[in-house]
C-alpha positions in Angstrom: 54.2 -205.3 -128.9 51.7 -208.3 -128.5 55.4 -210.5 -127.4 56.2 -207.9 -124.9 52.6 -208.2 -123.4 52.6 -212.3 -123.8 52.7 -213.3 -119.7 55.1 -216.5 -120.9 57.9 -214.6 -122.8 57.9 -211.1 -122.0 60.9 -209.6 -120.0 59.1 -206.9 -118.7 57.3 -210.0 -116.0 60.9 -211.0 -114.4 61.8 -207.1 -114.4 58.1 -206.3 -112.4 58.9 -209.2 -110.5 61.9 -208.1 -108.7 61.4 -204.3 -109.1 57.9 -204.3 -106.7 60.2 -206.2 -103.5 62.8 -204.2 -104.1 60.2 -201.0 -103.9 59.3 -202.1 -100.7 62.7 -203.1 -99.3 63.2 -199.3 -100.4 60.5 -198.5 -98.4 61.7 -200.7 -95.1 65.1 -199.0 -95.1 63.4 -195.4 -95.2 61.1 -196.4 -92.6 63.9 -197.7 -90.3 65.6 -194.7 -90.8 62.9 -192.3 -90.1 62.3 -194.2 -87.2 64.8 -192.7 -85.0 63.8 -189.6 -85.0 60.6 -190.3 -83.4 59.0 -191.6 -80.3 55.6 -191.8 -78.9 53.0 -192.8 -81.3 54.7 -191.6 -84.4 57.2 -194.4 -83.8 54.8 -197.2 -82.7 52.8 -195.7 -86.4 56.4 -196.3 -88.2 56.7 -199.9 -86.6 53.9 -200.8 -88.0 54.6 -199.2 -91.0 58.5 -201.3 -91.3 56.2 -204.6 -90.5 53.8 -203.9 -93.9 57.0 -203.5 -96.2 58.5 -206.0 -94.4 55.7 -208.5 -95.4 55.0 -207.3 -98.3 58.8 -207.5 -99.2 58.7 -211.1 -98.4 55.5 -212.1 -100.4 56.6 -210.1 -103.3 60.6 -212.2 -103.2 58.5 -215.3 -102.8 56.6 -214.1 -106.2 59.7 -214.3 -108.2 59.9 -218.2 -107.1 56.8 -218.4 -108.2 55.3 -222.2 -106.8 58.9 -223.0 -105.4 58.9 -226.4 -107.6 62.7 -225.5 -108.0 63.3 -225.9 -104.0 61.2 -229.0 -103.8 57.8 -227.7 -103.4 54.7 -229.0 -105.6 52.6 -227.8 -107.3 50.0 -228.2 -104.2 52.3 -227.4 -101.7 53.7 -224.4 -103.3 55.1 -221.0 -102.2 52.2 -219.1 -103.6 50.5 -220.5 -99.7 53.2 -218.2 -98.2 52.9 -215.6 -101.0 49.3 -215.2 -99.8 50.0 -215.0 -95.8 52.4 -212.7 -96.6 50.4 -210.4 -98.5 47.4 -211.1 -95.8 49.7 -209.8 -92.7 51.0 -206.9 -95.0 47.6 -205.8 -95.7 46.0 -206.1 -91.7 49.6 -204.5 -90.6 48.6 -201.4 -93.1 44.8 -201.2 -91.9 46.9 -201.1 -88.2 48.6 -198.6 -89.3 45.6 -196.4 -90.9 44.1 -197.2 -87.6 46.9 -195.6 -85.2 47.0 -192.6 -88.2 43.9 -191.9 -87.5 43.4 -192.1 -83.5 47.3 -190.4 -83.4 46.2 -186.6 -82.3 42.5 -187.8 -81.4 43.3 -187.4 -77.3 43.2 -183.7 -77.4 39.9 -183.4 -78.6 38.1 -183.5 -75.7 
C-alpha cells in the first residue's frame, strides 16, 4: 500500500494525471453541446462556463508534462508558469461565471 501511495513510483499519479483533463475536456464538450439550446444570458453563463474547462483542460494537460524539460524547457523556465496561468484564468472565468449565475433572473425583482 505505502508503494502505491509513494508520489515517485506509484501508477495511480500518471492515471490522476490524465484522468482530471480529460474530466474537464468531458466537461467542454457537454458544455458546447448544451450550448445550443440556449440564448440570452444562459448562453453568455455557458460561454463562460466552456472558457473554465477549457483552461482548466489546458493547465491540467500541461501537468502531465510536468516542467516541460523534455520539450526544452528548464527547470526555471518550466511549464508549471503556464500550469499556473492556466489554472488562474480557469479560476476568475468560474468566479465570472458564479457572478452571471447569480445576477441571471435578478432584473425582475424590482
Amino acid at each position: 500500500m505505502a508503494d502505491l501511495l509513494d508520489y515517485n513510483t506509484s501508477p495511480l499519479v500518471f492515471i490522476l494525471k490524465v484522468t482530471a483533463p480529460l474530466l474537464f475536456l468531458g466537461a467542454l464538450a457537454f458544455y458546447a453541446l448544451t450550448r445550443k439550446y440556449y440564448s440570452g444570458k444562459i448562453r453568455l453563463l455557458l460561454d463562460t462556463l466552456i472558457l473554465f474547462s477549457f483552461f482548466t483542460f489546458v493547465a491540467g494537460w500541461l501537468r502531465i508534462y510536468a516542467d516541460g524539460t523534455e520539450f526544452g524547457f528548464t527547470k526555471e523556465y518550466s511549464l508549471r508558469w503556464f500550469q499556473s496561468i492556466g489554472y488562474i484564468v480557469s479560476a476568475g472565468c468560474f468566479i465570472c461565471a458564479g457572478y452571471k449565475l447569480l445576477h441571471l433572473f435578478e432584473e425582475g425583482k424590482q
